[in-house]
C-alpha positions in Angstrom: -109.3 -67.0 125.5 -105.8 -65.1 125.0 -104.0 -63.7 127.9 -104.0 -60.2 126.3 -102.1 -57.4 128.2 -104.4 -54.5 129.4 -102.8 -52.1 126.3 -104.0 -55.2 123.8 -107.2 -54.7 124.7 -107.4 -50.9 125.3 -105.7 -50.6 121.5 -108.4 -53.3 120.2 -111.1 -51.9 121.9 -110.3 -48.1 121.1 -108.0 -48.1 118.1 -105.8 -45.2 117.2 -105.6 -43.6 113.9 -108.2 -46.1 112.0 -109.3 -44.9 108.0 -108.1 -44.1 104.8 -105.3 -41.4 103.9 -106.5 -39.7 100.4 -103.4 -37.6 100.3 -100.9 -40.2 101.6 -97.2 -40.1 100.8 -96.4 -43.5 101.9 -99.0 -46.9 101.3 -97.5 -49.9 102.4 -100.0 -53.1 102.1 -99.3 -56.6 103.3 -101.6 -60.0 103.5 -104.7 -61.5 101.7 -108.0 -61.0 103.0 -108.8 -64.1 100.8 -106.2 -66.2 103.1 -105.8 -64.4 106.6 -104.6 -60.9 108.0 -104.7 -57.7 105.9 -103.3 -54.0 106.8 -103.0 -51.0 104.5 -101.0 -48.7 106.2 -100.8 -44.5 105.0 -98.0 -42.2 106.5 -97.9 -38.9 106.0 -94.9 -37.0 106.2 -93.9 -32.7 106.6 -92.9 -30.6 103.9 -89.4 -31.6 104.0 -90.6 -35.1 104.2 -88.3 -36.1 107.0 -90.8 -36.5 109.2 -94.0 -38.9 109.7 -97.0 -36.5 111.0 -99.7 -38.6 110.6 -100.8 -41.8 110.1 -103.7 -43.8 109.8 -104.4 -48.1 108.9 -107.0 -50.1 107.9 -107.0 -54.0 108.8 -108.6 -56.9 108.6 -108.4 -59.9 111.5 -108.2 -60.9 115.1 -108.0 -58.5 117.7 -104.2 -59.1 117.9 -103.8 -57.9 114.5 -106.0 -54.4 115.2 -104.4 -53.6 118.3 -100.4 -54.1 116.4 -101.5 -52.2 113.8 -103.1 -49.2 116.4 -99.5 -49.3 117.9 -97.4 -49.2 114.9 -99.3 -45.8 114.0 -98.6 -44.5 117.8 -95.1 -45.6 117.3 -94.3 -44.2 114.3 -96.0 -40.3 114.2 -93.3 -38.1 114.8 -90.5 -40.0 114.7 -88.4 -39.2 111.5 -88.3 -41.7 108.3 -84.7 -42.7 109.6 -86.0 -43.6 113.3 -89.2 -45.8 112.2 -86.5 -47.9 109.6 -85.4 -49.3 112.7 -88.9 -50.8 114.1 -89.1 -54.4 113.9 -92.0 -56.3 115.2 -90.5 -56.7 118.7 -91.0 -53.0 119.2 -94.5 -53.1 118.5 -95.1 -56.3 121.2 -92.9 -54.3 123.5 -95.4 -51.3 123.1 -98.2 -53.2 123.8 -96.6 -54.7 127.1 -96.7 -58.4 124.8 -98.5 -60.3 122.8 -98.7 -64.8 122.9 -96.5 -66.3 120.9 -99.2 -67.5 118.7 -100.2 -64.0 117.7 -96.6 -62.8 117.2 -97.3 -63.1 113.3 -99.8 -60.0 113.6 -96.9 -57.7 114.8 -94.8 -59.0 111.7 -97.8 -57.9 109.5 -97.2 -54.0 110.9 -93.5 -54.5 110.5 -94.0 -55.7 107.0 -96.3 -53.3 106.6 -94.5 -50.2 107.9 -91.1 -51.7 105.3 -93.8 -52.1 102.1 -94.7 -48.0 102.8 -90.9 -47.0 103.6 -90.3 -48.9 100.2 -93.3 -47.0 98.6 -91.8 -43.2 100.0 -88.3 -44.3 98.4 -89.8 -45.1 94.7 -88.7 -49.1 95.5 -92.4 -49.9 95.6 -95.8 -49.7 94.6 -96.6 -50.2 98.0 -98.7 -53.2 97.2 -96.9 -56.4 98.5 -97.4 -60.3 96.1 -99.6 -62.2 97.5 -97.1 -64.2 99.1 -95.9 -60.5 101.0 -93.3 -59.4 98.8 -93.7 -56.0 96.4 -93.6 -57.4 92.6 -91.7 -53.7 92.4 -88.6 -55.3 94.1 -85.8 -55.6 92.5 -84.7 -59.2 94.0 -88.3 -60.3 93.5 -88.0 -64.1 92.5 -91.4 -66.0 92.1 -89.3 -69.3 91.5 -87.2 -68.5 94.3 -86.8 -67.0 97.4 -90.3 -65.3 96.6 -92.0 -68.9 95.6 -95.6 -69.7 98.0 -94.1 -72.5 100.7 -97.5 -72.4 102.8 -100.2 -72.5 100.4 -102.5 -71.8 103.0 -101.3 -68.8 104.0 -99.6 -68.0 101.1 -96.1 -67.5 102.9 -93.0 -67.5 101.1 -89.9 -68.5 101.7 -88.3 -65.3 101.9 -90.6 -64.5 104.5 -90.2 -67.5 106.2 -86.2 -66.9 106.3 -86.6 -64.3 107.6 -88.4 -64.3 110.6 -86.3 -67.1 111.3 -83.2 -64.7 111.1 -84.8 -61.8 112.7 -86.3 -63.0 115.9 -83.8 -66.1 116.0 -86.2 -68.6 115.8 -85.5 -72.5 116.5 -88.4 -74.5 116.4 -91.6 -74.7 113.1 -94.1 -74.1 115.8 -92.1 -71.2 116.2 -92.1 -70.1 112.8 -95.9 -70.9 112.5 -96.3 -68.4 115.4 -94.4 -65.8 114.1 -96.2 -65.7 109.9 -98.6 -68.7 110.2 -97.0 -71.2 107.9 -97.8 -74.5 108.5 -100.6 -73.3 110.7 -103.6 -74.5 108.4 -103.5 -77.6 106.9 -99.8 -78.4 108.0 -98.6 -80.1 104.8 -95.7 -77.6 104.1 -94.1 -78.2 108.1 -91.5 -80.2 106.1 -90.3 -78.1 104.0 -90.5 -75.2 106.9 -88.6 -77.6 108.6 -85.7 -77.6 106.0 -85.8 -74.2 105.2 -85.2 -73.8 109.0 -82.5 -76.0 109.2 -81.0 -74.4 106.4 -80.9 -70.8 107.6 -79.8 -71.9 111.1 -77.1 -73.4 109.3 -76.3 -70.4 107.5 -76.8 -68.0 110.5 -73.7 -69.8 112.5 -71.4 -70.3 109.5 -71.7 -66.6 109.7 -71.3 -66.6 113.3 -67.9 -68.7 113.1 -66.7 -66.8 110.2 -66.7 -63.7 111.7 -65.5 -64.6 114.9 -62.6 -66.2 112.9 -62.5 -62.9 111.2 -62.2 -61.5 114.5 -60.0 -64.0 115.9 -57.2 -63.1 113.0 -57.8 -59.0 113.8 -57.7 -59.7 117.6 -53.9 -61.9 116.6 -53.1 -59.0 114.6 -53.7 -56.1 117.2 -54.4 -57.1 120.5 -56.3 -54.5 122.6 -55.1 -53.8 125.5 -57.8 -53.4 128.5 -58.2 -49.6 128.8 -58.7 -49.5 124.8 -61.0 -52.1 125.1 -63.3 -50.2 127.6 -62.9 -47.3 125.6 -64.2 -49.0 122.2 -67.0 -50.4 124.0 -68.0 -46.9 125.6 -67.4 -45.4 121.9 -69.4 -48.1 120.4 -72.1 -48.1 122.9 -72.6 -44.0 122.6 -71.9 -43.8 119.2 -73.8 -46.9 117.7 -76.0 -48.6 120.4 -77.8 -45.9 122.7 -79.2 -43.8 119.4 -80.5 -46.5 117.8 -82.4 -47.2 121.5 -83.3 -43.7 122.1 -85.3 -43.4 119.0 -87.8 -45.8 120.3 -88.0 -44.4 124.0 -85.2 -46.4 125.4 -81.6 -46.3 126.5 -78.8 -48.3 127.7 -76.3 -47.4 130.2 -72.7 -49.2 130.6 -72.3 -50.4 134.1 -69.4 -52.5 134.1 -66.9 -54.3 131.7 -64.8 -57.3 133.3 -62.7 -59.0 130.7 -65.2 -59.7 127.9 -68.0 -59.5 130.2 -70.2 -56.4 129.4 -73.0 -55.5 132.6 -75.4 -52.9 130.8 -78.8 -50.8 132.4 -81.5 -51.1 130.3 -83.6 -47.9 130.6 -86.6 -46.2 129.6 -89.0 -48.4 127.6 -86.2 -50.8 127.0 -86.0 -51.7 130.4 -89.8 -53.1 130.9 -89.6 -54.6 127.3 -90.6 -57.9 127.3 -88.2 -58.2 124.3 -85.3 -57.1 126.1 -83.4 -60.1 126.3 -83.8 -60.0 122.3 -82.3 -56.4 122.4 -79.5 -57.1 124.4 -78.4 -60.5 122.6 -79.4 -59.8 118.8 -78.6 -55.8 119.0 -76.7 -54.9 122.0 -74.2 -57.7 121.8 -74.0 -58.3 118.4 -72.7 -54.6 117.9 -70.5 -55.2 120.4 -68.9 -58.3 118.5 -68.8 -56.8 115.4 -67.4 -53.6 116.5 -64.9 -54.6 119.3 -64.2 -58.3 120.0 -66.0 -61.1 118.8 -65.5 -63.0 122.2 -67.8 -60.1 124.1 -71.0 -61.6 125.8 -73.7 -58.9 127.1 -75.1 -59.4 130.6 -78.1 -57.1 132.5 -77.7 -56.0 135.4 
């Protein structure tokens, strides 16, 4: 048996906003019955169409799956179109308090599912992702590529596979299995999961070191002195950081700066968020690097 939060099983149990949509604006579908998990999600938006005001999923697997799907609709009604672009599927374990790490893939399935409808609302996408979870109407879509099956299984591609790698900064394939379920059936693709890994890990620090060379040069270039320093970082963190937070419930506030050493508050539902540490390192800090000094590390108080 799982260890299910209390939320996971009220939002299995009673699911919010279950059905069909006829007059949806927004479809966004994602899986294969034939081969796993399956959502159809429908949004609804206002007459300016700025804002979601209903929504409603149908979905088929495990409990984990139903309740993810239940809180992605509860996340995302009456938030705006440019508030739910930020959800990832960290927001919707941190809504349900958590979920294992072997049921992590189900709240990539609403994230996925929630991009497919956003895509759909723009006129990117039919709303109806490949079998292998990326829309045909895509403009990058590469069957022999990026877009090509890795987990038969499953029928994962690698683009997927890269990037819940990237986005949840994932290090292991029993990670990667846990987060879309390749190499979780019949295990013959775990080697080349294994180099696909090893190949965007590879690619996530050259990017790491070129920008804090980048960074290095600006830093030589124009030195901050300590007051502008604090300043940039209060600038970036009100400016950049705190909205992007406050659109999901949460905040941040700046407690102390001591050299490159950043001490920050997370509040609201940030600060129960079993994701937090995720927010502060992948979001909070990287913003901070980008946008400041390359050198800054983010601590919570």
């Amino acid at each position: 048996m799982w260890d299910y939060t209390e939320k996971v099983m009220d939002h299995f149990l009673h699911p919010r906003n279950v059905g069909e949509m006829p007059d949806a604006d927004a479809v966004g579908e994602v899986g294969n019955i034939t081969c796993g998990d399956a959502l159809k999600l429908f949004l609804k938006l206002d007459e300016a169409k700025k804002t979601i005001v209903d929504a409603k999923f149908q979905t088929f697997g495990c409990a984990s799956a139903i309740a993810s799907a239940s809180a992605l609709t509860e996340l995302v009604i009456g938030k705006s179109v440019v508030e739910v672009e930020a959800i990832s599927n960290d927001d919707i374990a941190g809504f349900l308090g958590s979920l294992p790490e072997e049921k992590m893939h189900c709240s990539v399935m609403g994230m996925e599912a929630l991009q497919e409808a956003l895509a759909n609302l723009r006129g990117e996408s039919d709303g109806k992702a490949s079998d292998h979870g990326h829309a045909h109407g895509h403009e990058d879509y590469d069957p022999n590529g990026l877009d090509r099956i890795v987990c038969i299984c499953f029928s994962v591609s690698e683009r997927q596979i890269r990037e819940v790698v990237r986005n949840n900064a994932l290090e292991t394939v029993d990670q990667v299995t846990n987060y879309c379920k390749a190499g979780g059936s019949c295990g013959g693709c775990k080697e080349q999961i294994d180099t696909i890994l090893k190949d965007e890990l590879g690619r996530m620090e050259e990017e790491d070191a070129a920008s804090t060379e980048e960074g290095t040069v600006s830093e030589e270039k124009a030195p901050l002195t300590n007051l502008q320093k604090m300043m940039l970082i209060q600038q970036v963190v009100n400016d950049d950081i705190r909205p992007g937070l406050q659109a999901d419930g949460g905040d941040l506030e700046l407690v102390d700066v001591d050299g490159d050493r950043v001490v920050v508050k997370l509040k609201g539902s940030c600060s129960g968020c079993p994701g937090a540490q995720v927010t502060l390192k992948r979001w909070v800090e990287a913003q901070l690097r980008e946008k400041v000094l390359p050198t800054i590390t983010v601590e919570q108080a």
